[in-house]
NULO-189703 format. One line per 3 residues: number of its first residue (from 1); their letters; for each residue x, y, z of N, C-alpha, C. Coordinates in steps of 0.05 Angstrom, whole numbers, plus 32768, in hexadecimal, padded with zeros to 4 digits. Each point is the difference from the previous one (the first is absolute). Layout:
BEGIN
NUM = a = X,Y,Z,X,Y,Z,X,Y,Z  ...
//
This chain:
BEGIN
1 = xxx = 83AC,7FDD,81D3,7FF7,7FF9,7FE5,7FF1,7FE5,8000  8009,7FED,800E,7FEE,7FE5,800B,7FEC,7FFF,7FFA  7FF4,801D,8023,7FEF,7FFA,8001,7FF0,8011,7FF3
4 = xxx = 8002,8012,7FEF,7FF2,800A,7FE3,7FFE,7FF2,7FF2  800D,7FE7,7FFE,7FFA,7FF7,7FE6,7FF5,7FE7,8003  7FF3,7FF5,801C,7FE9,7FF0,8009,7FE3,800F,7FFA
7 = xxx = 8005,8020,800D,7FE5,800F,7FFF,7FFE,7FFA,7FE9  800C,800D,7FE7,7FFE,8001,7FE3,7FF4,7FE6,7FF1  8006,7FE5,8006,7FFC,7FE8,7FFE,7FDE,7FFF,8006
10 = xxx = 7FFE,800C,8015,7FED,7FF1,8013,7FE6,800E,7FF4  7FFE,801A,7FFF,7FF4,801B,7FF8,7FF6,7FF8,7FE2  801E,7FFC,7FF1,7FF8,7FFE,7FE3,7FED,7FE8,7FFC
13 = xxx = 8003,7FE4,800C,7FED,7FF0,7FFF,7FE7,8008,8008  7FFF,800D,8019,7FE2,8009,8001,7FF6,800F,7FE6  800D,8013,8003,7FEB,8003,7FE1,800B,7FFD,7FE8
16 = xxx = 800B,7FE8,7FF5,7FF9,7FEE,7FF2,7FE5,7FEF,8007  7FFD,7FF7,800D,7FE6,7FF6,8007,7FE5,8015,800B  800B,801F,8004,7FE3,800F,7FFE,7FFE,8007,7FDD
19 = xxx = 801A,7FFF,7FF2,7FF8,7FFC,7FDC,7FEE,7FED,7FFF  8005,7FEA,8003,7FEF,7FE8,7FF1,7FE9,8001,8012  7FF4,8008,8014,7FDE,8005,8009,7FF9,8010,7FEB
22 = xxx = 800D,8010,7FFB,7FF4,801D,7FEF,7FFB,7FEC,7FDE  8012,7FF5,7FF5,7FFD,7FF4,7FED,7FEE,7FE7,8000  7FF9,7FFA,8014,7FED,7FE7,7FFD,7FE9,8011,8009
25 = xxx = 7FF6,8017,7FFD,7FEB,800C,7FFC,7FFC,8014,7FE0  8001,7FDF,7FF0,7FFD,800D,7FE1,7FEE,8013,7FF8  7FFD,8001,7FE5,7FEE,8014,7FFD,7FFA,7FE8,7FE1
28 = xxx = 7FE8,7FFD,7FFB,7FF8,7FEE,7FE9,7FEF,8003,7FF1  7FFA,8014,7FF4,7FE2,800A,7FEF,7FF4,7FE4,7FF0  7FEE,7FFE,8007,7FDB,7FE8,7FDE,8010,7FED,8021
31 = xxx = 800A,7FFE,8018,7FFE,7FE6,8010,7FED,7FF3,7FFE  7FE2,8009,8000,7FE5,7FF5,8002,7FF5,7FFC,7FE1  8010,8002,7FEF,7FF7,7FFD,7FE5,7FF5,7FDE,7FF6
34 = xxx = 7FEC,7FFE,7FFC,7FF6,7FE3,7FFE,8009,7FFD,7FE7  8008,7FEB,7FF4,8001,7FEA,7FEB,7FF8,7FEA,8002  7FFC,7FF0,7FE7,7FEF,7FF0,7FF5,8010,7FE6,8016
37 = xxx = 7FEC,7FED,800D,800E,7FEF,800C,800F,7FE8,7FEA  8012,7FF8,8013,801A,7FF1,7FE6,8015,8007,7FF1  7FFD,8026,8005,8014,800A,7FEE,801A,7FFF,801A
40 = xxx = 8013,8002,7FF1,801E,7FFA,8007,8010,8019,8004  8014,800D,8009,8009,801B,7FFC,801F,7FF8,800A  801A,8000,7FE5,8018,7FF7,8014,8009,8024,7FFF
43 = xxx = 8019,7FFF,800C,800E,8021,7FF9,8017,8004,8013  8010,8011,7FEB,801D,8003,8017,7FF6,801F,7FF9  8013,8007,801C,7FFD,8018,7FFE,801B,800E,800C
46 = xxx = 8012,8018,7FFA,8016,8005,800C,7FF7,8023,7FFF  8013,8002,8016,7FF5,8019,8017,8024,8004,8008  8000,801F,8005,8017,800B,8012,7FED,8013,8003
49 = xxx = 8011,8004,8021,7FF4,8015,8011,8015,8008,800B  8006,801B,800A,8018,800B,800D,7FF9,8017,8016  800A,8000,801C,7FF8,8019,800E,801B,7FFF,801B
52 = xxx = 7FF0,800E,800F,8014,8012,8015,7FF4,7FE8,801D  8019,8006,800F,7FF2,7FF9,8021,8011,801B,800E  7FE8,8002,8014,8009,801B,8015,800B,7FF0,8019
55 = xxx = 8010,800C,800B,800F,7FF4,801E,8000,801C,800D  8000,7FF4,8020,8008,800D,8013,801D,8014,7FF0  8004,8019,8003,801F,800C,8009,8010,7FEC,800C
58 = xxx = 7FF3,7FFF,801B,8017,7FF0,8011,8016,7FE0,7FF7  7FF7,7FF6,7FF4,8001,7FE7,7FF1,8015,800A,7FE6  8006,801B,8000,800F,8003,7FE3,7FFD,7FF2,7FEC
61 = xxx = 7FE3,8001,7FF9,7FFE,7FE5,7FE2,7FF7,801D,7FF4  800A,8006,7FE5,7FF7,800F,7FED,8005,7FF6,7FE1  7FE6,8016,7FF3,7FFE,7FFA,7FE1,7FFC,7FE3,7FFA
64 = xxx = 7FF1,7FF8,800E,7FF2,7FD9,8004,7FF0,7FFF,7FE6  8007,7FEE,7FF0,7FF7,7FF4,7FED,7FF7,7FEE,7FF9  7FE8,7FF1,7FF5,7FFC,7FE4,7FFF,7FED,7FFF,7FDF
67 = xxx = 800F,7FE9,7FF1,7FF7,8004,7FE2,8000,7FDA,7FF7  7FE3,8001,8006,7FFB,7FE6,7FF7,7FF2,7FF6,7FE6  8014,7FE8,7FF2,7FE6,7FF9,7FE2,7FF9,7FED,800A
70 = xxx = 7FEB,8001,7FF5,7FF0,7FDD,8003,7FEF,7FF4,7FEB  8004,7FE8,7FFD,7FED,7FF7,7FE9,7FF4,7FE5,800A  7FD9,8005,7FF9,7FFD,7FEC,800C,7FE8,7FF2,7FE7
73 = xxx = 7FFF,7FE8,8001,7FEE,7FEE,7FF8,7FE9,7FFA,8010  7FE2,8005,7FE6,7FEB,7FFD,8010,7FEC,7FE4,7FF3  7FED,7FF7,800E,7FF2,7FED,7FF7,7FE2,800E,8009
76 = xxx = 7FEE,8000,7FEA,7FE8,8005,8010,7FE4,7FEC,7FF5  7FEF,7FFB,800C,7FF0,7FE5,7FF2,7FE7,800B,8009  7FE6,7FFA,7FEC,7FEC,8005,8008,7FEF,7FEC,8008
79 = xxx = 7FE8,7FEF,8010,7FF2,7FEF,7FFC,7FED,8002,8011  7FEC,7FF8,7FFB,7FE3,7FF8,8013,7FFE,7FEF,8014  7FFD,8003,8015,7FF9,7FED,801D,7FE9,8007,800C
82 = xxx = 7FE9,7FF1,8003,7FEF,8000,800B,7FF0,8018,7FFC  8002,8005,7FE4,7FF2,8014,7FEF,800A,8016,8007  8016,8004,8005,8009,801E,8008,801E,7FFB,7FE1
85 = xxx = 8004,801F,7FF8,801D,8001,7FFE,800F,8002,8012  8013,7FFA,7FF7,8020,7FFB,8010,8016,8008,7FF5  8013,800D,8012,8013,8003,7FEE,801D,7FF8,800E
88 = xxx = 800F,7FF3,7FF2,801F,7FF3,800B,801B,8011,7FEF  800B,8010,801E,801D,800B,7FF9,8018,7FF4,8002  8015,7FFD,7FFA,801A,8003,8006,8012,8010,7FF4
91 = xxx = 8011,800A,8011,8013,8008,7FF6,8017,7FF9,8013  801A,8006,7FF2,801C,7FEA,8000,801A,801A,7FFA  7FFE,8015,8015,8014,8010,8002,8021,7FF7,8003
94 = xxx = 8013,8019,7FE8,8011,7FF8,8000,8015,801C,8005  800B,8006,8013,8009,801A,800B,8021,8006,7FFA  800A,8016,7FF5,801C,800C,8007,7FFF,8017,8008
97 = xxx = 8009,7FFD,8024,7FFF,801C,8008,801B,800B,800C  8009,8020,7FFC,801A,800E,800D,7FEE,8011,800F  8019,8000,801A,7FFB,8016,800F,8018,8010,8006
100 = xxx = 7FFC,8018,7FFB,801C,801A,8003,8005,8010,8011  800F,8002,800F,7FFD,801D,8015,8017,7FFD,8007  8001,801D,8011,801F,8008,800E,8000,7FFF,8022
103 = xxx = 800C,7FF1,8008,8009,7FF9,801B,801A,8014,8008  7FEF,8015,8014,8019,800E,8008,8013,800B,7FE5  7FF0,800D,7FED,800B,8003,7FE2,8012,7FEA,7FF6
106 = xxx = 8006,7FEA,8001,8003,7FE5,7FF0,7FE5,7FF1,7FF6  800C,7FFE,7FE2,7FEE,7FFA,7FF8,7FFF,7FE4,8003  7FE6,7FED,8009,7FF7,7FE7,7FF9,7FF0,7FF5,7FF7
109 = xxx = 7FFF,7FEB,7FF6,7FE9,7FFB,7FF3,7FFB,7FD2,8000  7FEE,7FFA,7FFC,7FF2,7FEC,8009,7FED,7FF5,7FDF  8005,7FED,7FF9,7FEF,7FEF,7FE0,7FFC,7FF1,800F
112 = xxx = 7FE9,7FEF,7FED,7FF1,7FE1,8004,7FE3,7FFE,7FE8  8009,7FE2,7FF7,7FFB,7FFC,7FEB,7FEB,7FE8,8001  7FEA,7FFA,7FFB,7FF6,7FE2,8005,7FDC,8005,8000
115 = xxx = 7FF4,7FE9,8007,7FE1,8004,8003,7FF6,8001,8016  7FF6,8014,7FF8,7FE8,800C,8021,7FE7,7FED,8004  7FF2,800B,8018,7FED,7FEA,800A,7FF4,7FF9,7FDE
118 = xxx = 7FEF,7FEC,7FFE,7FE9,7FFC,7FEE,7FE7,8005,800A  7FED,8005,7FF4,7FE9,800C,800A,7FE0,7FF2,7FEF  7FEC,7FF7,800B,7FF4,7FEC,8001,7FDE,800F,8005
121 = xxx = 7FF1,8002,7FEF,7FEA,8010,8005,7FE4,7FEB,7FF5  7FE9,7FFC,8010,7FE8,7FF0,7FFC,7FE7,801E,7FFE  7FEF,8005,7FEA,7FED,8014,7FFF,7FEA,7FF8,7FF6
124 = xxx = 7FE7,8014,8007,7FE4,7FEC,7FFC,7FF0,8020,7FF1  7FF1,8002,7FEF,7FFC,800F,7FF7,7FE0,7FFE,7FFA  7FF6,8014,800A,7FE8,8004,7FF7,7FEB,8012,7FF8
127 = xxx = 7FF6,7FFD,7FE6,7FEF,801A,7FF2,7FE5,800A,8019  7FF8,800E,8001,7FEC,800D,800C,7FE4,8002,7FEB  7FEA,7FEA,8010,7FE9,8004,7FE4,8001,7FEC,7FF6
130 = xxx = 800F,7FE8,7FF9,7FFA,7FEB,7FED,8012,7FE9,8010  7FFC,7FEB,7FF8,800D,7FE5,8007,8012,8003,7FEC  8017,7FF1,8015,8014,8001,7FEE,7FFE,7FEF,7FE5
133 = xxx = 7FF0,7FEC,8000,7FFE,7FEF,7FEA,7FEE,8013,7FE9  7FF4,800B,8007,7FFB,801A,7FED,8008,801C,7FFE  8013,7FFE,800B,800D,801C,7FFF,8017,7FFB,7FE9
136 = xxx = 7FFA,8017,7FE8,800F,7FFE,7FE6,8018,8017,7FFD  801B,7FED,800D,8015,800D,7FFF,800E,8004,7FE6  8003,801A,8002,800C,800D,7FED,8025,7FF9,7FFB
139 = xxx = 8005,7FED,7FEA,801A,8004,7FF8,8013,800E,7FEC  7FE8,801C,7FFD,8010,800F,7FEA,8007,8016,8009  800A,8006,801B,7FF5,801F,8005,7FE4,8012,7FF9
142 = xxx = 7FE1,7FF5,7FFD,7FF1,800C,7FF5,7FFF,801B,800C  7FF3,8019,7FEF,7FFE,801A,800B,7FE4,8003,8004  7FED,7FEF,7FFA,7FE1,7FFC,8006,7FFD,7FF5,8018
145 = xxx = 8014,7FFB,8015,7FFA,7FEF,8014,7FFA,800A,8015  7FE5,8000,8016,7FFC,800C,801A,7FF9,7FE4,800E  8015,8001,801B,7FF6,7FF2,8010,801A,8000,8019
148 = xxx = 7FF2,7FEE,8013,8018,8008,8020,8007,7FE1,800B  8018,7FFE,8006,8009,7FE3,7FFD,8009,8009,8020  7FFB,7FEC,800F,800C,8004,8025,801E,7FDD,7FF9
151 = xxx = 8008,800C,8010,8012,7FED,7FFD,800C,8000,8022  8011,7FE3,8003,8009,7FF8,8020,8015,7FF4,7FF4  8019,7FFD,8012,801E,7FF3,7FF5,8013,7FFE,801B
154 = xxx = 800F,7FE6,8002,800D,8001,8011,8017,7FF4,7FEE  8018,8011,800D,8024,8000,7FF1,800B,7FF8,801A  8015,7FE9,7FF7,800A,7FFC,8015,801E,8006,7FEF
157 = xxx = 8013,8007,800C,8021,8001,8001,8014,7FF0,800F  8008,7FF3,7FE6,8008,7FE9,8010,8025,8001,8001  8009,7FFA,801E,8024,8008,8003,8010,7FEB,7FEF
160 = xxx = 8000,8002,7FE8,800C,7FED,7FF2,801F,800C,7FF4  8001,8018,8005,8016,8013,7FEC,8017,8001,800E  8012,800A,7FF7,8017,7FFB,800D,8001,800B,8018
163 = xxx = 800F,7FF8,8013,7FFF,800D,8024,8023,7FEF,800A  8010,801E,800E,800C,7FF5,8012,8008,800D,8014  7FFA,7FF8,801C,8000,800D,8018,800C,800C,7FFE
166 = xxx = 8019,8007,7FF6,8020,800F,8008,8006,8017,7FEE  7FE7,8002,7FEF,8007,8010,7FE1,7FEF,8015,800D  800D,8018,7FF9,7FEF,801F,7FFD,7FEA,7FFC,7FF2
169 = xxx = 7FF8,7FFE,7FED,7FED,7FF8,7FDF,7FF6,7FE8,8000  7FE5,8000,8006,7FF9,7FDE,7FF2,7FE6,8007,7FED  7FFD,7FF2,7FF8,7FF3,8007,7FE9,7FDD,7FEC,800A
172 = xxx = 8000,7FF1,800B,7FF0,7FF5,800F,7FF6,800D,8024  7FE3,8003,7FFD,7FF8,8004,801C,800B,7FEC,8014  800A,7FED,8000,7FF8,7FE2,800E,7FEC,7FF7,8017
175 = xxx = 7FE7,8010,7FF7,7FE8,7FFE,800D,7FED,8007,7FE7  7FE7,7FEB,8000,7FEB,8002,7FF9,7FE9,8019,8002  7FFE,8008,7FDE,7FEC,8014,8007,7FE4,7FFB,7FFB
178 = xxx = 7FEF,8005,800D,7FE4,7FF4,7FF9,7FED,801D,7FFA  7FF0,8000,7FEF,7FFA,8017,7FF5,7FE2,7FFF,7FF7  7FED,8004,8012,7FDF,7FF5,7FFA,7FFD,8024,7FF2
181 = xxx = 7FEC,8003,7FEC,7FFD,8016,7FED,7FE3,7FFA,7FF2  7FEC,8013,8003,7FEB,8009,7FF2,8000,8015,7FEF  7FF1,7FFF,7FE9,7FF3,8013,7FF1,7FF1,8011,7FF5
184 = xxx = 7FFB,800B,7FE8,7FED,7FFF,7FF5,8007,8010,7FE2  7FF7,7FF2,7FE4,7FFB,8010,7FEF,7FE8,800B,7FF2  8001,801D,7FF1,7FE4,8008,7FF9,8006,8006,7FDF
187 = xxx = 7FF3,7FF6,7FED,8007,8004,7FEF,7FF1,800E,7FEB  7FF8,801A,7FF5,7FF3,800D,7FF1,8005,800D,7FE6  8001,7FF2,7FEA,800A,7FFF,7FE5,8019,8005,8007
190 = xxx = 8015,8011,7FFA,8018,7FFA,7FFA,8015,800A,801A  7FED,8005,8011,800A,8005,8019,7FFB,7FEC,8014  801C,7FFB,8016,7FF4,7FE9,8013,8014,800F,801C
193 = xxx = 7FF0,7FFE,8018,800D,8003,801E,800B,7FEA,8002  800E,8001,8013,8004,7FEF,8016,800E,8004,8018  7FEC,7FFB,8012,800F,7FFE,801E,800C,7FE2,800C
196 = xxx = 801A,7FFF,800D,7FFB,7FE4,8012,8016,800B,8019  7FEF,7FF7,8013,800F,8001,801C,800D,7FE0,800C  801F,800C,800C,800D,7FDB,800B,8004,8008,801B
199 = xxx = 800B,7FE9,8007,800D,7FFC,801E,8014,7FF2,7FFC  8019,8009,8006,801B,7FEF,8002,8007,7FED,8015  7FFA,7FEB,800D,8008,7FF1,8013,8023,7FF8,7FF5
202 = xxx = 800F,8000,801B,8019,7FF8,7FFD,8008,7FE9,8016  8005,7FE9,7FF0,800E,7FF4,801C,801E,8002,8011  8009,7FF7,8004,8014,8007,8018,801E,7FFE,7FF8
205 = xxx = 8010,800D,7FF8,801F,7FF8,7FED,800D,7FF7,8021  8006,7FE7,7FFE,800C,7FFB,801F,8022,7FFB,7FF7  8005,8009,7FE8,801E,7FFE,7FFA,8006,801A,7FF3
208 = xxx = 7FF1,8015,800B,8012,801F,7FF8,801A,8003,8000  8005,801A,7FF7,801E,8001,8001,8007,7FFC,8014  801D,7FF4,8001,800D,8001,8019,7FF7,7FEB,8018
211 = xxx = 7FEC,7FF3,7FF5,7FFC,7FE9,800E,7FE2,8011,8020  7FF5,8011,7FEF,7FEC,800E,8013,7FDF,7FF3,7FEF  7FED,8008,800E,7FE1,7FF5,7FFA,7FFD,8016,7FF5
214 = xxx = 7FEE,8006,7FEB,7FF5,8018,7FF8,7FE2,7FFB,7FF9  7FF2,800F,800F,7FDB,8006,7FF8,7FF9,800F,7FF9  7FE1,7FFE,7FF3,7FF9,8014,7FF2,7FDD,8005,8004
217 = xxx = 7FFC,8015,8006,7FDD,8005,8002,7FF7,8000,7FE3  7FE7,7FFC,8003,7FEA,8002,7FE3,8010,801C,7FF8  8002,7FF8,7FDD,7FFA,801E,7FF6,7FE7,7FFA,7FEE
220 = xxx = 7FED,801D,8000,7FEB,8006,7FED,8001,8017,7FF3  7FF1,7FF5,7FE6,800A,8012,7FEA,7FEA,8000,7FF1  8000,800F,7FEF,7FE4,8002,7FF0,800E,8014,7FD9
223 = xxx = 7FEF,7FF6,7FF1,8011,800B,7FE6,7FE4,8005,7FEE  7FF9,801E,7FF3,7FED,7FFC,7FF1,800C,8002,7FDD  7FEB,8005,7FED,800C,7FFA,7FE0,7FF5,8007,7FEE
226 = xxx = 7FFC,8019,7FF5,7FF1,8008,7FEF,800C,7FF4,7FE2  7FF5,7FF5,7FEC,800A,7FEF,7FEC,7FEB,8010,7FE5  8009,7FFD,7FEB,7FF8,8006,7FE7,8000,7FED,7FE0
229 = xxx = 7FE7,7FFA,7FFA,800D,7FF0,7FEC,7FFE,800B,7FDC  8010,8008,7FEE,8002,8010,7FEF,7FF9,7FE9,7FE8  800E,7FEE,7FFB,7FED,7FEE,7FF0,8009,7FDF,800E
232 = xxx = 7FF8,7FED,7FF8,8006,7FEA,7FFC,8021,7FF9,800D  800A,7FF7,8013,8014,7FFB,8007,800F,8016,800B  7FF7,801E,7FF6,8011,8015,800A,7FF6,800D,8022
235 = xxx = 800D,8003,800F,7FFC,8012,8019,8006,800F,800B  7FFA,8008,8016,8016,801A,8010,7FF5,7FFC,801B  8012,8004,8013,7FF0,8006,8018,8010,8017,800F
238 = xxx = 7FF6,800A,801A,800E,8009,8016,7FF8,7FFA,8017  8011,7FFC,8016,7FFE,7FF3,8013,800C,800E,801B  7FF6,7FF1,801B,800C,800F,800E,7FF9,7FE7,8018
241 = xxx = 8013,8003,801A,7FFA,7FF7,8012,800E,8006,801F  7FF0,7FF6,800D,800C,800D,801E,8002,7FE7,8018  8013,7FFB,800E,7FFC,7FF1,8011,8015,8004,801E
244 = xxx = 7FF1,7FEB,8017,8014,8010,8017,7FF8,7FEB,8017  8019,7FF9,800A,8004,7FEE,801A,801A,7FF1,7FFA  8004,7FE2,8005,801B,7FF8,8006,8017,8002,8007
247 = xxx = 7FF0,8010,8012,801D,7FFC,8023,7FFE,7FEF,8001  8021,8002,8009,8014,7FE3,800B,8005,8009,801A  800C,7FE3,8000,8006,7FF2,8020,801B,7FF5,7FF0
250 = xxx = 8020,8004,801C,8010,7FF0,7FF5,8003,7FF6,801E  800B,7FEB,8008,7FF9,7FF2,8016,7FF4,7FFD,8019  7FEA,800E,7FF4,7FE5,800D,8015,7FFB,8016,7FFD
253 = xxx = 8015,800C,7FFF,7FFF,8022,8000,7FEA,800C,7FF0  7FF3,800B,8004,7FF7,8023,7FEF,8014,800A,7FF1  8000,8006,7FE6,800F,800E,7FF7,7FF1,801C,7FF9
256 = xxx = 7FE4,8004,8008,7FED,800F,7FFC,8009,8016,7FE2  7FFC,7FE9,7FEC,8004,8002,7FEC,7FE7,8004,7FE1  7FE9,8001,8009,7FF0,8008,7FF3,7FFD,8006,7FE4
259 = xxx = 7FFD,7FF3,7FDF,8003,800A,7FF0,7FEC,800B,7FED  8003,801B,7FF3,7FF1,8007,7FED,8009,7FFF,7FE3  7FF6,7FF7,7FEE,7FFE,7FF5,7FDE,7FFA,800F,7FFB
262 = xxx = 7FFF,800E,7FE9,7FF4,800C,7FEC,8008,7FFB,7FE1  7FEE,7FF7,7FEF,8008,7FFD,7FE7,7FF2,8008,7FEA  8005,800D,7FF1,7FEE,8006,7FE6,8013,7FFA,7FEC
265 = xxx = 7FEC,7FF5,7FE3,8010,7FF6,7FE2,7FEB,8004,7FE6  800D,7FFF,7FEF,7FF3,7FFB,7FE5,800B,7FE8,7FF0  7FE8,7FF0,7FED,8006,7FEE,7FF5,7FF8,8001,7FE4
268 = xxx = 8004,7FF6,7FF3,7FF4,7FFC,7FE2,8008,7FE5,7FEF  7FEA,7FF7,7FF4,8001,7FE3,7FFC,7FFB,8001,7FDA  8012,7FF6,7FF5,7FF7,7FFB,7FDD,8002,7FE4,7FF8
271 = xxx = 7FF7,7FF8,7FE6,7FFA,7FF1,7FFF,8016,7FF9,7FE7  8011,7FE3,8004,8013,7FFA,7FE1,7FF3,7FEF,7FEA  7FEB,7FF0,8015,7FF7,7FEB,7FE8,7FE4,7FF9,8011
274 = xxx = 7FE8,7FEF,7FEF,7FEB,8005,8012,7FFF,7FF2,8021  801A,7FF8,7FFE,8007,7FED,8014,8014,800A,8015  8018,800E,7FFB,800F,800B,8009,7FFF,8017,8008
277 = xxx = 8006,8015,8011,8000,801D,800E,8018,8007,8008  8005,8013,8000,8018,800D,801A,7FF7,8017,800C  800A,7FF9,8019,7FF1,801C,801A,801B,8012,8006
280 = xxx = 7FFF,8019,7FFF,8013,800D,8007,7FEE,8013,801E  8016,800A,800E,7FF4,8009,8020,8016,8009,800D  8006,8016,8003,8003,800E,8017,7FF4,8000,8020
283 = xxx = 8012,8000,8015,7FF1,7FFD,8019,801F,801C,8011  7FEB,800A,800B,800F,8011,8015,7FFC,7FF4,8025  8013,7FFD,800A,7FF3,7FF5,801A,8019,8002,8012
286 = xxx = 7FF2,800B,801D,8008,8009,8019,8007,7FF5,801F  8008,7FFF,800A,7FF0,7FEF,8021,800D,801E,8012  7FFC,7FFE,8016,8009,8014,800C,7FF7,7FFA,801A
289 = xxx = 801A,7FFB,8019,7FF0,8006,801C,8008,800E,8018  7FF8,8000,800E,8007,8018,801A,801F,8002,8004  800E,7FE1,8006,8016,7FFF,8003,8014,7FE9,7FF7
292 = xxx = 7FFC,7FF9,7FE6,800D,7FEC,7FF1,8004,8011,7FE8  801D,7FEF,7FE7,7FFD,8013,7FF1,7FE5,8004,7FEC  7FFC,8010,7FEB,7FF2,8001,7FEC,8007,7FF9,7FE9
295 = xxx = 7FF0,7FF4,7FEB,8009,8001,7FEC,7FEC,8001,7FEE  800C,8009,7FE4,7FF3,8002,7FE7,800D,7FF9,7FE9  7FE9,8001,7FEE,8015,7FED,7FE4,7FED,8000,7FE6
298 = xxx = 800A,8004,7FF1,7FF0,8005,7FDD,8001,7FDE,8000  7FE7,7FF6,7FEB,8005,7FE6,7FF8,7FF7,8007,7FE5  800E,7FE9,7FED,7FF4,8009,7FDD,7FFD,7FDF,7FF5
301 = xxx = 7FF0,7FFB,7FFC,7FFE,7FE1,7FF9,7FF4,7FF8,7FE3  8003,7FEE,7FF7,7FF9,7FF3,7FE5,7FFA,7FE7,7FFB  7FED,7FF9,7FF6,7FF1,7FE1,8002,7FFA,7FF6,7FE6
304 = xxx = 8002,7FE6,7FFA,7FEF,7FF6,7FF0,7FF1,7FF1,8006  7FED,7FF2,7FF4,7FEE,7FEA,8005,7FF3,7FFC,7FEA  7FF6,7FE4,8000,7FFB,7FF3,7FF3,7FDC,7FE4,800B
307 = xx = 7FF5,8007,7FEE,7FDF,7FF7,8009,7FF2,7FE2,7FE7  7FFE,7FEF,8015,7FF9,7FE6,7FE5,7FE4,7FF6,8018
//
């Protein structure tokens, strides 16, 4: 029983941590949406998501559960540098997650409560066809609007959230994620695309569980966004995205672990006051690999925000 219940330990943290690759390959419909430089955007937003992890037979882990809420606070700022727009993110995640399953048919289970990495984004945005100093961004949702905005962004993830070597669950990577991402939007009256492709750089958790190194290869991912705008503040979109790599290494080793993402969602955005919105969004999303477990999980989220 020991030593099942090291595997179990050991296993379950791995994917806990092939969850959160899969989740830090969001899905974000209007990303490339320009506003007026100077405007401000604060917003909380809370989200539960709930799904399954698959295990080996051998390992006797069954009916694995993992059901996490989270609510996080965002900051977003617009401004001009060197005649380009710009755009400045944060957000300030705050996580409660259970995990459930049966060991050898006993049931156990694993909480943790606290803030996850924070996350830190610099973006440069640019219309196609006009200088930005004459390019006339639209802050009403207009449905008269045609034009294609390219955009470049680098997110960095920073290990600030809670972490402890000895715990099954941490709610923090305790490694830095660095996340370079291009674009593009096309926008033709009340319809707008968008494509953007990333690259996940991970640096090195040298305090894994159990006192082991854990690495991680690039993952890339790519997400496109068909969006709709019905009047003035109202939206819809659907979305979808795919991504695949981040094999690990746990103290050198190959775990020839390979991952595939898949995620598709819907969102819809209204408006409370000419100032205020709330986004509601569904997200479905997967990872799956040769020989680690899999997992999947519904997400349902709700936002407000607020624009001065």
């Amino acid at each position: 029983m020991k030593l099942i219940n090291i595997q179990l330990r050991y296993f379950a943290c791995l994917s806990f941590m092939l969850c959160g690759t899969l989740f830090a390959q969001d899905i974000e419909p209007r990303r490339w949406n320009p506003l007026p430089s100077g405007t401000t955007i604060l917003g909380i937003t809370y989200g539960h998501n709930s799904g399954y992890v698959g295990f080996n037979p051998i390992l006797e882990i069954k009916d694995t559960k993992v059901k996490k809420g989270f609510l996080t606070m965002g900051y977003t700022h617009f401004f001009t540098f060197a005649e380009k727009l710009m755009r400045f993110d944060v957000a300030l995640p705050f996580h409660k997650v259970k995990w459930d399953g049966l060991l050898s048919g006993e049931p156990e289970s694993v909480k943790r409560t606290g803030m996850a990495d924070p996350m830190f984004r610099l973006s440069v945005l640019h219309p196609l066809g006009a200088p930005t100093s004459e390019y006339k961004v639209s802050d009403d949702d207009s449905k008269e609007t045609i034009n294609t905005v390219v955009g470049a962004a680098i997110s960095v993830g920073v290990p600030l959230g809670e972490y402890f070597e000895d715990d099954l669950l941490n709610l923090s990577s305790n490694s830095y994620m660095i996340r370079p991402h291009i674009g593009v939007q096309h926008t033709r009256g009340p319809w707008s695309y968008e494509l953007t492709g990333s690259i996940f750089f991970f640096t090195d958790n040298d305090n894994f569980f159990d006192g082991n190194k854990f690495e991680q290869k690039p993952f890339y991912s790519a997400q496109a966004h068909i969006i709709r705008i019905f009047e003035p503040g109202v939206w819809g979109s659907v979305s979808a995205g795919y991504g695949q790599g981040a094999a690990s290494k746990v103290n050198g080793k190959d775990r020839d672990d390979k991952r595939e993402g898949f995620l598709w969602g819907v969102a819809m955005g209204v408006p409370l006051t000419a100032d205020q919105g709330l986004k509601f969004s569904y997200i479905w999303a997967k990872t799956q690999t040769d020989t680690e477990p899999r997992f999947e999980a519904d997400t349902f989220v709700v936002g407000w925000t607020i624009r001065f």
